[in-house]
Backbone as CSV, one residue per row, in Angstrom:
resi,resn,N_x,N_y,N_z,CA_x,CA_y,CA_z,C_x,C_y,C_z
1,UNK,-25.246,26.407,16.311,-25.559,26.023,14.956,-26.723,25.041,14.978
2,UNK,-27.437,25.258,14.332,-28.371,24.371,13.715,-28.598,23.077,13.079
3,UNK,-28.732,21.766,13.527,-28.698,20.651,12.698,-29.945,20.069,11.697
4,UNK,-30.414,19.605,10.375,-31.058,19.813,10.053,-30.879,18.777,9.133
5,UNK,-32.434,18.114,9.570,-32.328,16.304,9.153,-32.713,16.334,7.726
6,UNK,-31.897,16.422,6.910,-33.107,16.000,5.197,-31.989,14.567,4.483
7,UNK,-32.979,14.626,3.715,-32.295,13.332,3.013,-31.292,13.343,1.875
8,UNK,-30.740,12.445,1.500,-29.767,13.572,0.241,-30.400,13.566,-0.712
9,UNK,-31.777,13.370,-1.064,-32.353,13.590,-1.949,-32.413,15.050,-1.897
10,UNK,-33.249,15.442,-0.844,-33.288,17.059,-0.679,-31.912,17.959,-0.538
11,UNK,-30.674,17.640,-0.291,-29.324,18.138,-0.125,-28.811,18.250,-1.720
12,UNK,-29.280,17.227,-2.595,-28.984,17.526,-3.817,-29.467,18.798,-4.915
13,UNK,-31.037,18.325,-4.251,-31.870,19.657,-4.781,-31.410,20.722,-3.950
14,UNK,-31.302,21.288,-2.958,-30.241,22.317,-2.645,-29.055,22.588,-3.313
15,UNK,-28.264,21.997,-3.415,-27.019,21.938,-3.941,-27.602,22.821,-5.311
16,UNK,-28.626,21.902,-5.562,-29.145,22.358,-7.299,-29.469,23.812,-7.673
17,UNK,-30.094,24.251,-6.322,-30.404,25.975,-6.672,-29.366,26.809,-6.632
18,UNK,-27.971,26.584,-5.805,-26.775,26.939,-5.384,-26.493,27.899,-6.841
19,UNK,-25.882,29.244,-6.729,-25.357,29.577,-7.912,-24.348,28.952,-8.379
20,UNK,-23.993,28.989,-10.002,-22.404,28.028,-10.462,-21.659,28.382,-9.392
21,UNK,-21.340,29.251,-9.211,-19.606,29.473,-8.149,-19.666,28.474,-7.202
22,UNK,-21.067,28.994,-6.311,-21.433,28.157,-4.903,-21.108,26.613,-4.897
23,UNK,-21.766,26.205,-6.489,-21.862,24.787,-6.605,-20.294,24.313,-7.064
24,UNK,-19.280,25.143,-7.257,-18.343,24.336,-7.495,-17.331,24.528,-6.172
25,UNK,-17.454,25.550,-5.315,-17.357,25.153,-3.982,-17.623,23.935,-3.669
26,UNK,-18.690,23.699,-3.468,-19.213,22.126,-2.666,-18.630,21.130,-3.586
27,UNK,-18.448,21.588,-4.858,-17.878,20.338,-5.775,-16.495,19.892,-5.181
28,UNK,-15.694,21.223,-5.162,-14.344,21.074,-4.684,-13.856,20.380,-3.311
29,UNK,-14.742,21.408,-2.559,-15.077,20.685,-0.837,-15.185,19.076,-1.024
30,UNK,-15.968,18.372,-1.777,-16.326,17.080,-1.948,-15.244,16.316,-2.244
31,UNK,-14.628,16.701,-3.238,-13.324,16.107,-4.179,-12.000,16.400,-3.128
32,UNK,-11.883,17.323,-2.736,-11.028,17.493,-1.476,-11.023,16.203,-0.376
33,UNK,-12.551,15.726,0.148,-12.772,14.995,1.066,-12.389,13.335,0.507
34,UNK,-12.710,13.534,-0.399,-12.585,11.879,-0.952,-11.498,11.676,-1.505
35,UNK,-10.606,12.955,-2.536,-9.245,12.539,-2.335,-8.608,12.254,-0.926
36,UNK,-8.950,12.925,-0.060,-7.948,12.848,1.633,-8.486,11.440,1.878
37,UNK,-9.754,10.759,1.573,-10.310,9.459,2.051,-9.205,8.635,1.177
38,UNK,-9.499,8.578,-0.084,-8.547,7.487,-0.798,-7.102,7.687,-0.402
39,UNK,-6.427,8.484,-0.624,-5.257,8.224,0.244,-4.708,7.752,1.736
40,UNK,-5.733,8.152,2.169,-5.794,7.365,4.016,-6.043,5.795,3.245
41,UNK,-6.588,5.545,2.503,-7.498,4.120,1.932,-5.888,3.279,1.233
42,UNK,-5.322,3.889,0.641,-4.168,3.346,-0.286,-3.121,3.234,1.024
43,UNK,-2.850,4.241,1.706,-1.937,4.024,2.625,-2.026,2.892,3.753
44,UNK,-2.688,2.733,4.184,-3.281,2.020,5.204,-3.108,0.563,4.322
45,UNK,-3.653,-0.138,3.427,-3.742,-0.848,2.693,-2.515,-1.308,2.008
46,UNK,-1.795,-0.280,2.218,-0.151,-0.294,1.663,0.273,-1.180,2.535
47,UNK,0.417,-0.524,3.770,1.117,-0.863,5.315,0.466,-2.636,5.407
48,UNK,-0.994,-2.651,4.843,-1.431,-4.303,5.129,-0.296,-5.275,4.104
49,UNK,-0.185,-4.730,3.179,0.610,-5.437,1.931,1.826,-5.643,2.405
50,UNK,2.382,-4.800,3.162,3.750,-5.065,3.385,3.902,-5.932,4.470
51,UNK,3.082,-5.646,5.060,3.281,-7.045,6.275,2.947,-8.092,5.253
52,UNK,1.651,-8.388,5.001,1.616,-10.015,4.378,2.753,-10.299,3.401
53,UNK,3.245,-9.452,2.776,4.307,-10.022,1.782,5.682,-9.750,2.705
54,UNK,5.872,-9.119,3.858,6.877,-9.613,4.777,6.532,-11.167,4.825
55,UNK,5.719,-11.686,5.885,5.297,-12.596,6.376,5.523,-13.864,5.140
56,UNK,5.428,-13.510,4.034,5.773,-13.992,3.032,7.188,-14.376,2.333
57,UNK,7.407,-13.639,3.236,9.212,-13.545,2.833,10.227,-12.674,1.674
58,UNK,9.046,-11.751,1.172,8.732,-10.726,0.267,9.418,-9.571,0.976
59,UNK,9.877,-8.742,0.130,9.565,-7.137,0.524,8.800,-5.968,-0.696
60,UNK,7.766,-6.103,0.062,6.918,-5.173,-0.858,7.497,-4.028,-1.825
61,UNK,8.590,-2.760,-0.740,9.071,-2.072,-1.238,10.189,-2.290,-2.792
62,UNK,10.648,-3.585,-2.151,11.804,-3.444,-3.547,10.889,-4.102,-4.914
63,UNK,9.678,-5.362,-4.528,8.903,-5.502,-5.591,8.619,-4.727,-7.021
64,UNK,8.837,-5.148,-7.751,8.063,-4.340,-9.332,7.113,-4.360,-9.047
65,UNK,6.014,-3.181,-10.230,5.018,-3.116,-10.183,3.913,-4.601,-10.855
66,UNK,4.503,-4.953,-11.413,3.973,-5.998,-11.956,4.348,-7.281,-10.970
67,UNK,5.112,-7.794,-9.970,4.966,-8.471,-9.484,4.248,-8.204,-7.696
68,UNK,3.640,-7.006,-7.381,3.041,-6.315,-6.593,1.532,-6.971,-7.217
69,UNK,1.507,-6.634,-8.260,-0.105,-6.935,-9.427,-0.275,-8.521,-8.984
70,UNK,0.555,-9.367,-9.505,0.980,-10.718,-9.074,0.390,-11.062,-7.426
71,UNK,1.208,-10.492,-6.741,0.826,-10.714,-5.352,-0.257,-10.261,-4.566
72,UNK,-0.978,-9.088,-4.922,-2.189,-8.763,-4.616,-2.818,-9.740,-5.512
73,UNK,-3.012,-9.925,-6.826,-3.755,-11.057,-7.503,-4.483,-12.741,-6.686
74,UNK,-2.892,-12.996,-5.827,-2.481,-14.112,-5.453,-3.590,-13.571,-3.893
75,UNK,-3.371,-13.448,-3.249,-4.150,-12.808,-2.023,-5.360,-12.416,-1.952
76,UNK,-5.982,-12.369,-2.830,-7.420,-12.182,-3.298,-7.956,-13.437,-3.755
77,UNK,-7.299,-14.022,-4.411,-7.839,-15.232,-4.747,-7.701,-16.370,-3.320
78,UNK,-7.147,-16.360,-2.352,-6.730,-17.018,-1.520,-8.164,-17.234,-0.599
């Protein structure tokens, strides 16, 4: 296979000549990739929360949603 250096300026304008179908392929392909990213992103980030609010003396899991809001609030500002 072939590798082939352009910029995404030029990957867009490709994309751009793509027929509709083609282009909602790559749309989907895209949205596929970044949903699978944000969930690796939430999970991972989950697992950080629960330790610090272990460590806290917390348990994340039984938390409400509104006192989860609270404690990420509190940890950001820190």
């Amino acid at each position: 296979m072939v590798t082939l250096n352009l910029s995404d300026q030029q990957v867009v304008e490709l994309v751009k000549q793509l027929p509709p179908n083609t282009k909602q392929v790559v749309l989907d392909a895209l949205i596929a990739e970044r949903e699978l990213w944000w969930n690796v992103t939430v999970t991972k980030n989950e697992e950080s929360l629960r330790l610090l609010a272990s460590q806290r003396g917390l348990d994340w899991d039984s938390m409400p949603e509104e006192k989860r809001e609270e404690f990420v609030d509190e940890i950001l500002h820190e």
